[in-house]
C-alpha positions in Angstrom: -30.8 30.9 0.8 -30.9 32.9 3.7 -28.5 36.1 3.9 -26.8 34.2 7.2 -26.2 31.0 4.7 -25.0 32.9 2.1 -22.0 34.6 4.3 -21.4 31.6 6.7 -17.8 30.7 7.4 -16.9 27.9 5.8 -16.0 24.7 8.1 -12.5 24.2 9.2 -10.3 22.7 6.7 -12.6 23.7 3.6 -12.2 27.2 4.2 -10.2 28.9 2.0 -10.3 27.4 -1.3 -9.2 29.5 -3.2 -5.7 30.2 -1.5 -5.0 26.3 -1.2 -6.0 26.2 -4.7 -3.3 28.8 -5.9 -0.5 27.2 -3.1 -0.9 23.6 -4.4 -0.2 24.6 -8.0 2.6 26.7 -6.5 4.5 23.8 -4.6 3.3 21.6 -7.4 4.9 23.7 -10.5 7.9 24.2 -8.3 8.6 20.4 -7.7 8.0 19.7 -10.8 10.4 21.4 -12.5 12.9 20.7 -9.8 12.0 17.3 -10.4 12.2 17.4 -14.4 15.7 19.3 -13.9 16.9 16.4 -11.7 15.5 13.6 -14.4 17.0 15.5 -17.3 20.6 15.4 -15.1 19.9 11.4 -15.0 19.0 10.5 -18.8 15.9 9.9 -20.6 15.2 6.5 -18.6 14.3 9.0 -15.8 13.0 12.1 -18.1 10.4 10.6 -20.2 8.6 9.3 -17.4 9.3 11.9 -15.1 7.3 14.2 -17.7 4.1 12.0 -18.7 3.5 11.3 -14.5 4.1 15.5 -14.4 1.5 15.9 -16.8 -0.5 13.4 -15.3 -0.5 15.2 -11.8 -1.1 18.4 -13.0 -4.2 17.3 -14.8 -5.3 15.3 -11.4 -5.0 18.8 -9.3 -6.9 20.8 -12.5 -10.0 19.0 -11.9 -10.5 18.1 -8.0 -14.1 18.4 -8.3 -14.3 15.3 -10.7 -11.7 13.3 -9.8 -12.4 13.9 -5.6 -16.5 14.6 -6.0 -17.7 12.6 -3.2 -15.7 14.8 -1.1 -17.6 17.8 -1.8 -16.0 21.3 -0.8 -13.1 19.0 0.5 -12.1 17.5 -2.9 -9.4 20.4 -2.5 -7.8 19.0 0.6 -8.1 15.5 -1.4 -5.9 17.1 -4.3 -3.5 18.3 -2.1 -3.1 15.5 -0.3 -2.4 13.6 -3.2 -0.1 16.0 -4.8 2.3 15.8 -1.6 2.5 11.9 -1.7 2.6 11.6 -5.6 5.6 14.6 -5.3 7.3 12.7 -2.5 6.9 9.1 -4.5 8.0 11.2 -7.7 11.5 12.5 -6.1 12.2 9.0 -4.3 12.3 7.1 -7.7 14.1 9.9 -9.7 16.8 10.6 -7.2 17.2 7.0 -6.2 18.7 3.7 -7.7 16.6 0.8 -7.3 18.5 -1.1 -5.2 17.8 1.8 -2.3 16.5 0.8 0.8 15.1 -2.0 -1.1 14.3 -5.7 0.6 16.1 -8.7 -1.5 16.7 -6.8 -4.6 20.1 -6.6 -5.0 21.4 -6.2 -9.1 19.6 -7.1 -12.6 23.3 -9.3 -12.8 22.9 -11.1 -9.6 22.7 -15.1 -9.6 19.3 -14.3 -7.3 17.0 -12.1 -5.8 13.8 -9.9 -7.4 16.0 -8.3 -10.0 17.5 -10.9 -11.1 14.1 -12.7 -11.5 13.1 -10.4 -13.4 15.9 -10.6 -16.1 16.1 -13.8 -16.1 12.6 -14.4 -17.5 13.2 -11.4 -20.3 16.1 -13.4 -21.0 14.3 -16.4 -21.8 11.4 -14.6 -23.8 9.0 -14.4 -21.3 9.1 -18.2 -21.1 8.6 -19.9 -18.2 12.1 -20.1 -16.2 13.4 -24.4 -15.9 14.9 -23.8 -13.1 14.4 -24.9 -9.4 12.6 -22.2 -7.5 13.9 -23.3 -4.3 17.7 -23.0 -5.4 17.6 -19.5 -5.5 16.0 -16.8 -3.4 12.8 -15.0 -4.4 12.2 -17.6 -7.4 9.5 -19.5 -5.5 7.0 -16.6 -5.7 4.2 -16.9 -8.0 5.4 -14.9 -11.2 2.9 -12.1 -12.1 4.8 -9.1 -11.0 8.3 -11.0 -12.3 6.2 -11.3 -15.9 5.2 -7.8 -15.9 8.7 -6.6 -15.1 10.0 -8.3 -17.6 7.9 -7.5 -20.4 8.6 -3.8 -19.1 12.6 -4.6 -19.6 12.2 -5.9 -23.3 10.3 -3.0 -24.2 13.1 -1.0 -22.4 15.4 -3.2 -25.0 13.6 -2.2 -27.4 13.3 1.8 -27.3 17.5 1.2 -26.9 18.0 1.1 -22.9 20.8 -0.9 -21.8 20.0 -2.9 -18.4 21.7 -1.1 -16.7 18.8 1.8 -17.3 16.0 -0.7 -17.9 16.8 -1.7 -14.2 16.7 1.6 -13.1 13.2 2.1 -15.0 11.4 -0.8 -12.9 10.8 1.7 -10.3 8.6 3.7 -12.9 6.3 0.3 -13.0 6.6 0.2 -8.9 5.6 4.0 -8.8 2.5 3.2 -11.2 1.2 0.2 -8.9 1.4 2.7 -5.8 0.0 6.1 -7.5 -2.9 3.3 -8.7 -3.5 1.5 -5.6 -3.7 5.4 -3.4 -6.6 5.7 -6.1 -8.3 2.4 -5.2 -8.2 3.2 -1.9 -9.7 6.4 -2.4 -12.7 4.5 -4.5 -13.1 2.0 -1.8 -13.4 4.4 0.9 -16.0 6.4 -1.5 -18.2 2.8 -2.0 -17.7 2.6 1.9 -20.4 5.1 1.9 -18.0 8.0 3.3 -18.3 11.1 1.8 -17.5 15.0 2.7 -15.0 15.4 5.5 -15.4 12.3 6.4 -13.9 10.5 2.9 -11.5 13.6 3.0 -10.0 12.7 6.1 -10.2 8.9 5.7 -8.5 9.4 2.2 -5.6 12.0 3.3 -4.6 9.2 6.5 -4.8 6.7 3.6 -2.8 8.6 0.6 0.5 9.9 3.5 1.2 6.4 4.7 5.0 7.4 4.7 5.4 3.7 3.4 4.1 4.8 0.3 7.4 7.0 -0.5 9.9 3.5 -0.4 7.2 1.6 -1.9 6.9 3.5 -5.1 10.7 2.4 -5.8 10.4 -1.2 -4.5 10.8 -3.5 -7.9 9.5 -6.5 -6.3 5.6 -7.8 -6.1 4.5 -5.4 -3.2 3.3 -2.8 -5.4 1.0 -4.8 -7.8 -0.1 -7.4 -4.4 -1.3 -3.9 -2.7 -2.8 -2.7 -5.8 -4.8 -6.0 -6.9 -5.7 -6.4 -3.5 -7.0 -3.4 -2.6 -9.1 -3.5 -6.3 -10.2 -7.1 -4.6 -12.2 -5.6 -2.4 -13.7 -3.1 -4.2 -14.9 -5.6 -6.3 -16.3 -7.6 -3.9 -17.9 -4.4 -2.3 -19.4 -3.8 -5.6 -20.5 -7.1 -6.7 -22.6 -7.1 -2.8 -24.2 -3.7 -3.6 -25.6 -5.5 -7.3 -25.1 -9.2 -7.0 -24.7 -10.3 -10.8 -22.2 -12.8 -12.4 -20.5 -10.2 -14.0 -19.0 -8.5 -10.8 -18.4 -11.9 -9.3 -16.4 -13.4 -12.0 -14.3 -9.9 -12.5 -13.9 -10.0 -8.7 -12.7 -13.7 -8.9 -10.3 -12.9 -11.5 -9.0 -10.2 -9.6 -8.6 -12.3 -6.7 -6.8 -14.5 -8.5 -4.2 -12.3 -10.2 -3.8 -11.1 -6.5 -2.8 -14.5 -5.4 -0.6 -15.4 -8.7 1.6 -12.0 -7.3 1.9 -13.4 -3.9 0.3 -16.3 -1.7 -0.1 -14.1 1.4 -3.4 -12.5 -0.9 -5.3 -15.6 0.7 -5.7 -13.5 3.8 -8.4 -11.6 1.4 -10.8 -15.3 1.6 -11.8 -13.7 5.0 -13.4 -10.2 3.8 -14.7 -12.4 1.2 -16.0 -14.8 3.3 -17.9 -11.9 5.7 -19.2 -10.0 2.1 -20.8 -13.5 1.0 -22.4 -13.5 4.7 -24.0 -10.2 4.2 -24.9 -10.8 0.9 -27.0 -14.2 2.0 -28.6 -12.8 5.0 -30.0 -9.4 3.5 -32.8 -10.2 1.7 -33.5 -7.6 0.1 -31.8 -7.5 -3.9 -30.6 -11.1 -3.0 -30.6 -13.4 -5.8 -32.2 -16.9 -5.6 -29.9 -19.7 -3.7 -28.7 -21.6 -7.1 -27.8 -18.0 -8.7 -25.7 -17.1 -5.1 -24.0 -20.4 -5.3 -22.7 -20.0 -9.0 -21.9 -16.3 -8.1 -19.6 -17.6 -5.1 -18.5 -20.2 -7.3 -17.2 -17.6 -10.4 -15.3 -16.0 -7.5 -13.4 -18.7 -6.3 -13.1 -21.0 -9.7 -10.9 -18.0 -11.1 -8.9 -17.1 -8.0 -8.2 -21.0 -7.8 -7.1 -21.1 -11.1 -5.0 -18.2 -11.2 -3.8 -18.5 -7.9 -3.0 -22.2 -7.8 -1.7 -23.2 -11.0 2.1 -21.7 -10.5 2.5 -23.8 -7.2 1.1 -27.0 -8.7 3.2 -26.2 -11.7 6.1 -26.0 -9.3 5.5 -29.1 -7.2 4.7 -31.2 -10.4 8.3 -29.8 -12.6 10.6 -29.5 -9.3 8.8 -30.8 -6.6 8.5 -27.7 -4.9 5.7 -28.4 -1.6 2.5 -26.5 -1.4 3.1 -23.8 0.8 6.7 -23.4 0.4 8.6 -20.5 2.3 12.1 -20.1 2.3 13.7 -19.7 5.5 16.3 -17.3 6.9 19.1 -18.8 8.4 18.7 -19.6 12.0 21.9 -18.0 13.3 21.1 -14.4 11.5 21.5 -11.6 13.8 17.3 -10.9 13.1 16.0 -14.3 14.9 13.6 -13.3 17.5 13.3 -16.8 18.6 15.0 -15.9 22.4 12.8 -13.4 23.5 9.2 -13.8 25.2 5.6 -14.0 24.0 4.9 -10.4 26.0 8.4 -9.2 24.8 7.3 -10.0 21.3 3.6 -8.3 21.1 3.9 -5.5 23.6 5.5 -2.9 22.3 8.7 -2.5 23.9 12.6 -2.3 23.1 16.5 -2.3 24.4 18.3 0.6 25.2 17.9 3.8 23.3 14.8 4.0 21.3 15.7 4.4 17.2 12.6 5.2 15.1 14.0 3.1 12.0 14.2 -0.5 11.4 17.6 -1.2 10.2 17.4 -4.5 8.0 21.7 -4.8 8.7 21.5 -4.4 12.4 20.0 -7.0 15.0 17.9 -5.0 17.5 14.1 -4.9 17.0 12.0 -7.8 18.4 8.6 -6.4 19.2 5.9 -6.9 16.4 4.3 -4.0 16.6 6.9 -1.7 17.0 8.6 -2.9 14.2 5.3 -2.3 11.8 5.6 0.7 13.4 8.8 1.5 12.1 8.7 -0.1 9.0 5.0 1.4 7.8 7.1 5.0 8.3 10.6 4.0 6.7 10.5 0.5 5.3 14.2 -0.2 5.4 16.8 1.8 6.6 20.3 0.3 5.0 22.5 2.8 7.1 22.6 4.1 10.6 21.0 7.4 10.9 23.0 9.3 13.4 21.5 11.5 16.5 20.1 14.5 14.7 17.6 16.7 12.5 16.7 13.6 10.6 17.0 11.5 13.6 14.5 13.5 15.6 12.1 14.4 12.3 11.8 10.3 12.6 11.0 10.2 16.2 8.3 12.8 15.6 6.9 10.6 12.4 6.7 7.1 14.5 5.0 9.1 17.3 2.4 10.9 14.8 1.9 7.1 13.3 1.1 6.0 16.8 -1.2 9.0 17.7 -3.0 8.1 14.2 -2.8 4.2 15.1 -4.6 5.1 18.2 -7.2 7.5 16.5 -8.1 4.5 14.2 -8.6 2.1 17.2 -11.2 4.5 18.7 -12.9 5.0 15.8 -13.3 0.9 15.7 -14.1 0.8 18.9 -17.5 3.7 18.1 -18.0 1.6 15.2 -18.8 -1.4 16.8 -20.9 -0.1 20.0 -22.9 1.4 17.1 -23.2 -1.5 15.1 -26.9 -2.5 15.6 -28.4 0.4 14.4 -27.0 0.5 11.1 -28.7 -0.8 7.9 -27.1 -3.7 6.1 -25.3 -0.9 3.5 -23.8 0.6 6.1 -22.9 -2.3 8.1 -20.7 -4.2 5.3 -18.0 -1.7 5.2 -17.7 -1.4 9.0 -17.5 -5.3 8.8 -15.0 -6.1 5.8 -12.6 -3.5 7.3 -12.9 -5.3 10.4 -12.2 -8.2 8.5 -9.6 -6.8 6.8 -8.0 -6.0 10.4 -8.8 -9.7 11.6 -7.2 -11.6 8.4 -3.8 -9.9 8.2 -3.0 -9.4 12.3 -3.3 -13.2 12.0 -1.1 -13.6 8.8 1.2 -11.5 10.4 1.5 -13.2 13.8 1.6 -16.5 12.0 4.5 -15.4 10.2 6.3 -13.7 13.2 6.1 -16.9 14.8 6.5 -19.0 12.4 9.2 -17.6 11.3 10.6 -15.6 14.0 12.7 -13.0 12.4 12.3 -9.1 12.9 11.8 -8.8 9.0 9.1 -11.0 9.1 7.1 -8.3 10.9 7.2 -5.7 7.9 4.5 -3.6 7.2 5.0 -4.6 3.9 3.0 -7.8 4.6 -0.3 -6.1 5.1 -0.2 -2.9 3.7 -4.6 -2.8 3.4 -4.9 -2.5 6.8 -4.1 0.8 6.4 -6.9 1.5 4.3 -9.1 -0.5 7.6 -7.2 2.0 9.6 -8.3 5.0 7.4 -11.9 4.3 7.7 -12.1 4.1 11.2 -9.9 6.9 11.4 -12.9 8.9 8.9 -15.1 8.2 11.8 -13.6 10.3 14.2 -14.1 12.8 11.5 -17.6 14.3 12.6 -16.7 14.7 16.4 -15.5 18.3 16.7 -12.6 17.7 18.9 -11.1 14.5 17.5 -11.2 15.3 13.9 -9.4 18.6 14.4 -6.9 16.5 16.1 -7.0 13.8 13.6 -6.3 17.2 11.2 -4.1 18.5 13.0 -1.9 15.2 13.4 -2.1 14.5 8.9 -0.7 18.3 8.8 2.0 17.7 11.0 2.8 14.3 9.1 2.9 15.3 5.6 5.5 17.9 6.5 7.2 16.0 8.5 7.4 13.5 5.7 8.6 16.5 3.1 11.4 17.4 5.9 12.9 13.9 6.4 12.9 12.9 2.9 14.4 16.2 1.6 16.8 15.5 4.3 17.5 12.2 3.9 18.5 12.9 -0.2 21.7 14.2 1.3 22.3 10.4 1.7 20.8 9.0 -1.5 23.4 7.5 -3.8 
């Protein structure tokens, strides 16, 4: 090594290593113990958790280099990164109950809703509910995340919690299913073939999707469908790398866990679809045509299986139909039904712009504002008046846009490049396009289909995200654009610490 090598400045955000290192377990230790001090005010529910997922963090930011390697000398921005979305998840569940800001929750002794699902089937033993799913909302979903739920509440019952605090303790399962599926996302950028400061800053616009802060106290299926989902296709990624009937069946099984959480995991037939493609035109590792065939086979027999049996189940017992979706009433305040096709996909609004979706006030019409809004807030229950916060959330949907648009270009450089890459570099670039291509249609088909402004939540496709993080990475090696792209995460992770610090002056 030259003496030039050995005292070059390091590249711009790696610099400085040792400083970030000694800041992160700053901040961390601090919000820690502020956090700890806030569970112990709230009862064991809160404080037993709240110290296993402090140890666990602290243990994630003591060894960066393992757990972040394929980032290199940027495994440190990695840690950080996750350390201010885990912290942010963290504080939303403790100080929080879990019917905040939450979408058809409502109480574990309602007569309906995701809650009430839930207790119903610890209730009955884990036994399958005989009850009509139709009659009552949320019961028509397949039952995975219900099942898990409720085996969590009975061993809640069992260490003593009254359900009262075993309801409050879902959002500990929730916060699990996001932490695990930021991690997943993390391992399918890395098998994407990104690496350096290129996976660093595809992971960081991946780990501070805002959504990730509401989702992590959400007690319904959206955590574990965005987990299992996201581990779908790194499964399938894998199984194309080293085509065996191992990977095929375990991605087939996790396909079809996917599916019994929630239907809308059939949009993932299409990246499966393109990685089968792939895998038959490159010839090179391919197996023979009877051995592809039974590999495609062990992925969909299983997802079939899983995926299917609750809705035959249902038709058979209660006739429920194939494909049934229960519908908002026509005269809610959210129908979107009056306003134009250009109205409804161009972005575009009435009167004063508001950078939340408020799920109790008509208002929002335009699809992609309203993923907009709801990938940076999810639900806002209350009116946020003109103000700090108010502003902090204009800034957030602006930096979300700024990012949306980064992510575009970097698809757009992508695909005028495609030819020259070689097959292992081209399957990434086309199952996130995929990924892009299946859920804009699931989402427009539902808009329409059902055209009500909650229908348009971000909630519904959370992996493109992780499609918009990739293409994001590839911005990531031209000078001027990745420091923006830089520049733009910075801005919105303490953006994100200001309003949700902020907006626990309202929690309650």
């Amino acid at each position: 090594m030259t003496a030039k090598a050995r005292h070059a400045r390091p590249t711009w955000p790696a610099g400085g290593s040792g400083l970030l290192a000694w800041a992160q377990v700053g901040i961390v230790v601090l919000a820690l113990g502020g956090l700890l001090c806030l569970s112990w005010a709230r009862g064991v529910a809160d404080l037993v958790p709240a110290s296993v997922c402090s140890l666990a963090l602290v243990v994630a930011i003591c060894v960066p280099d393992r757990l972040w390697a394929a980032a290199g000398r940027y495994s440190r921005i990695c840690a950080i990164a996750f350390c201010v979305t885990v912290l942010l998840r963290l504080y939303f569940v403790v100080a929080t109950p879990y019917t905040y800001m939450q979408h058809d929750t409502w109480t574990f002794d309602a007569t309906a809703g995701h809650v009430a699902y839930i207790f119903r089937l610890a209730d009955n033993g884990l036994r399958l509910l005989d009850v009509d799913p139709t009659s009552l909302w949320s019961f028509y979903n397949p039952p995975l995340s219900y099942y898990l739920g409720a085996a969590w509440v009975c061993a809640g019952r069992a260490f003593g919690l009254a359900d009262a605090q075993a309801a409050e303790s879902l959002q500990w399962l929730s916060l699990a299913y996001s932490v695990g599926a930021t991690y997943v996302g993390y391992l399918v950028l890395r098998q994407a073939r990104l690496e350096g400061r290129a996976l660093a800053l595809g992971f960081c616009a991946w780990a501070l999707v805002p959504f990730f802060v509401p989702l992590s106290g959400n007690v319904s299926y959206d955590g574990l469908l965005t987990l299992l989902s996201l581990a779908t296709l790194l499964l399938l990624m894998r199984w194309y790398e080293d085509p065996t009937l191992a990977r095929a069946l375990r991605a087939g099984v996790c396909l079809g866990l996917a599916l019994m959480t929630k239907t809308t995991a059939a949009l993932l037939l299409l990246p499966a679809l393109v990685t089968f493609i792939l895998r038959l035109v490159h010839r090179e590792g391919r197996p023979s045509a009877a051995r592809l065939v039974l590999q495609i086979a062990a992925v969909l027999v299983p997802a079939a299986v899983l995926g299917g049996w609750w809705h035959v189940y249902a038709y058979l017992r209660f006739g429920m139909p194939f494909g049934y979706f229960q519908k908002v009433d026509p005269t809610d305040p959210m129908n979107c039904s009056a306003y134009s096709l250009a109205q409804r996909l161009l972005p575009s609004w009435e009167g004063d712009f508001a950078p939340f979706y408020y799920v109790d006030v008509a208002g929002d019409y335009s699809i992609p504002v309203i993923l907009l809004k709801t990938a940076t807030f999810d639900l806002v229950g209350k009116v946020v008046p003109k103000g700090p916060l108010f502003a902090i959330g204009i800034v957030l949907d602006a930096l979300g846009a700024a990012l949306v648009l980064g992510a575009v270009c970097g698809l757009v450089f992508c695909l005028s490049d495609l030819r020259s890459h070689s097959h292992e570099q081209a399957l990434p670039i086309a199952l996130m396009a995929s990924v892009l291509v299946a859920y804009a249609i699931g989402i427009l088909q539902l808009s329409f289909s059902q055209p009500f402004s909650c229908s348009s939540n971000f909630r519904y496709i959370v992996p493109v995200a992780l499609a918009g993080a990739f293409f994001l990475s590839r911005l990531g090696h031209r000078r001027l654009a990745g420091r923006a792209c830089w520049v733009c995460l910075a801005a919105y992770a303490v953006a994100q610490v200001a309003f949700w610090a902020g907006m626990g002056l309202t929690f309650g």
